[in-house]
C-alpha positions in Angstrom: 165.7 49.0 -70.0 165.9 52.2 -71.3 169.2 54.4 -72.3 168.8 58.1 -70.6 168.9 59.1 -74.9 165.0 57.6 -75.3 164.3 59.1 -71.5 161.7 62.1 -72.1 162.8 64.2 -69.0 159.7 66.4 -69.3 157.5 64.0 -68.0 157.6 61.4 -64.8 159.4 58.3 -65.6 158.3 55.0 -63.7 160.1 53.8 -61.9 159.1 50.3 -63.2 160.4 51.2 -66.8 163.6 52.6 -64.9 164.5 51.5 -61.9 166.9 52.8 -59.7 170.2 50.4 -59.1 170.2 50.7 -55.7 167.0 49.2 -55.6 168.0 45.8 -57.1 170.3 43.6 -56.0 173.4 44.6 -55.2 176.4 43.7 -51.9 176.1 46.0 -48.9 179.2 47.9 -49.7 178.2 48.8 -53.1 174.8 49.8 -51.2 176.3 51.6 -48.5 178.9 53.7 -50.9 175.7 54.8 -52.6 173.9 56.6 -50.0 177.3 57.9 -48.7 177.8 59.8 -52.1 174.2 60.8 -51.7 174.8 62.7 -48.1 177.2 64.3 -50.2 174.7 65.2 -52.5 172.4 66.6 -50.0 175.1 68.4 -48.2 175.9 69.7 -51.8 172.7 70.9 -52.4 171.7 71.9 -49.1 169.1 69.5 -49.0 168.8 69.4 -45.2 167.8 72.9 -45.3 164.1 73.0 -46.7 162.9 70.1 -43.8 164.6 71.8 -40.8 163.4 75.6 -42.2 159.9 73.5 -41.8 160.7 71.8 -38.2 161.5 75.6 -37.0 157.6 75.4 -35.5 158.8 72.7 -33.0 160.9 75.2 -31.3 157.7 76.4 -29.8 155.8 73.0 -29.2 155.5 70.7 -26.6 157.8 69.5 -23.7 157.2 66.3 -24.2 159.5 64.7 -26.7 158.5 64.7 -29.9 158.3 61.5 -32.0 159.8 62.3 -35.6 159.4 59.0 -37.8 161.4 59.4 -41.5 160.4 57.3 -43.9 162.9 55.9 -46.2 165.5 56.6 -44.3 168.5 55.5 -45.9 172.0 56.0 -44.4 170.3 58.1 -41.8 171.7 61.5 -42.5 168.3 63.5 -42.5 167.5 62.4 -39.1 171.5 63.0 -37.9 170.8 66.8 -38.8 167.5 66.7 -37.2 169.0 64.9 -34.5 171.7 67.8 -33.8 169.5 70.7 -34.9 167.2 70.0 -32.1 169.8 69.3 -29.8 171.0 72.8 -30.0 167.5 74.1 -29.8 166.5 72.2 -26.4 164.0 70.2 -28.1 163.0 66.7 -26.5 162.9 64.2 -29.6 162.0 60.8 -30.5 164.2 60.1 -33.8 162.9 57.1 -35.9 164.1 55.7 -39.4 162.2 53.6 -41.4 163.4 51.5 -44.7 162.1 48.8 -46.8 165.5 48.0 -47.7 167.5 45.7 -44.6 171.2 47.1 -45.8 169.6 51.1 -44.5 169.3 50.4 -41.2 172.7 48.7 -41.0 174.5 51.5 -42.9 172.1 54.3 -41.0 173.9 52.6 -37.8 177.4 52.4 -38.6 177.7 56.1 -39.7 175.2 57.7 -36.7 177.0 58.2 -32.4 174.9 56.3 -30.5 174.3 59.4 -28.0 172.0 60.2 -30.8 169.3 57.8 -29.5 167.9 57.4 -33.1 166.1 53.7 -33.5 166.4 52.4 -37.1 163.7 50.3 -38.8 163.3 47.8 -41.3 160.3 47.7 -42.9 157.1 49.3 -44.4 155.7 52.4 -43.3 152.2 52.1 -44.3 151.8 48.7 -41.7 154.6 50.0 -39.1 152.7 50.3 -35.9 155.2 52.7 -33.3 155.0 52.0 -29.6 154.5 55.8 -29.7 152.0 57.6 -31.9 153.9 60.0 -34.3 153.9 63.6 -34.4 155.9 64.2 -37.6 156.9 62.7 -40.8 159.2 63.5 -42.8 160.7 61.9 -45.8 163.6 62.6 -48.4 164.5 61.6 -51.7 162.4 58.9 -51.4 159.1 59.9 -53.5 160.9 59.5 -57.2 161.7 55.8 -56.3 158.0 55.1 -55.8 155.0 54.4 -58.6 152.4 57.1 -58.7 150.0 55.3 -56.8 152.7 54.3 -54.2 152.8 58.2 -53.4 149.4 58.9 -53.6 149.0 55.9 -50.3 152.2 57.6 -49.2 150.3 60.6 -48.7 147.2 59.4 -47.2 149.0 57.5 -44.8 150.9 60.2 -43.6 148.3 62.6 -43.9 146.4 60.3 -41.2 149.6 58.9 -39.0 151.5 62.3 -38.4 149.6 64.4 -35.5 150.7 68.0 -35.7 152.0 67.5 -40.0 154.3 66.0 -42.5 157.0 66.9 -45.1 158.6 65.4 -48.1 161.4 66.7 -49.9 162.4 65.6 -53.0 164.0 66.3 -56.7 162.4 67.0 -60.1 163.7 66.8 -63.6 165.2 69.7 -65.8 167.2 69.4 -68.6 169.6 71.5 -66.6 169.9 70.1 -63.4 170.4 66.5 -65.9 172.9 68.5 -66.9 174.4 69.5 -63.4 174.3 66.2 -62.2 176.2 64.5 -64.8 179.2 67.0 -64.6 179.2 66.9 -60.5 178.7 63.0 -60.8 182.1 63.1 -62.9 183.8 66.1 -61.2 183.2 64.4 -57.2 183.7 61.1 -57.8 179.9 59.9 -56.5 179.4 56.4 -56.5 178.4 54.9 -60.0 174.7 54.2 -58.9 174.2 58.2 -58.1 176.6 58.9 -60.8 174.1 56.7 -63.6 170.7 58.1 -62.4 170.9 61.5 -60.7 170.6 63.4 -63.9 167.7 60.8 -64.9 165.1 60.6 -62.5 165.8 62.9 -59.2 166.8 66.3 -61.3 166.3 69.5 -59.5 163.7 72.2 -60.5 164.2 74.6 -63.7 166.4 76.8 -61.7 168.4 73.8 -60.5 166.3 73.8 -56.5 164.6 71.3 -54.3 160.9 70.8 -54.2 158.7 70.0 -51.5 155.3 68.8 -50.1 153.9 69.6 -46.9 150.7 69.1 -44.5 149.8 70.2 -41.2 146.9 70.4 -38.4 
């Protein structure tokens, strides 16, 4: 295991060589403390922002609803903004959340209303078969825990599953956000997993932003 003093930030890390804690094993609470330090994170950072500035085009789509799978879903807070955002816009959704990780969909439940009709998943995306084909994916922080050539399947898959596009939003390195992270880490009290690896691997851009991928027909 590497200390973050031997970690070269200016190029991708695996996530073999480093993995994330909250990917080994650990209890549910420790889990579920973890991604609720990292909705504060995204509400911090306005992470939401970039994916709904994105879904803005299904204000002028179809009646039908709409059938929005997120992949790696985590505690569900992506899809609880999606989930409210369309309800003020009149849009007819289908909200699903998918995880490899069994403690996400528990968590994901627990913290969303149940009026919010979203299903939660466990499982993998790349062999999930939906009883209703899927007209967007999206996908969060989820793209640094993954090996190169995880992504790279990532993207094909989605580039073939999603009918009308995709979108993932996620983090890079900088010295500076490394930086940023560790002092907010400190400063907000985030859990000790976010606390330990947000200024490692999920960084921000050189001026500290979010980065994102997108494809659509």
């Amino acid at each position: 295991m590497w200390s973050s003093a031997q970690i070269d930030i200016r190029r991708r890390v695996s996530p073999r060589d480093l993995p994330e804690l909250m990917d080994g094993e650990c209890s549910y609470e420790e889990f579920r403390g973890c991604l609720r330090s990292l909705e504060q994170v995204n509400g911090w950072l306005q992470g939401y922002r970039p994916t709904l500035a994105w879904l803005e085009r299904l204000s002028r789509g179809p009646r039908d609803p709409v059938h929005i799978l997120d992949v790696g879903s985590g505690g569900g807070d992506l899809l609880r903004q999606i989930a409210r955002w369309t309800q003020r816009r009149g849009i007819a959704v289908q909200l699903t959340g998918i995880d490899l990780n069994p403690y996400a969909a528990r968590a994901a439940a627990e913290s969303t209303p149940k009026e919010l009709g979203i299903a939660w998943v466990t499982g993998d995306a790349l062999v999930y078969q939906p009883d209703k084909p899927v007209a967007i994916v999206v996908s969060s922080l989820t793209a640094h825990h993954l090996e190169d050539e995880e992504i790279i399947a990532l993207l094909r898959w989605m580039e073939t599953t999603a009918q009308a596009g995709w979108f993932i939003n996620d983090l890079e390195r900088s010295e500076r956000s490394c930086r940023m992270f560790g002092w907010a880490a400190r400063v907000l009290g985030w859990h000790r997993f976010v606390a330990r690896w947000t200024g490692v691997l999920p960084a921000g851009l050189p001026q500290g932003g979010l980065g994102a991928v997108a494809g659509s027909r």
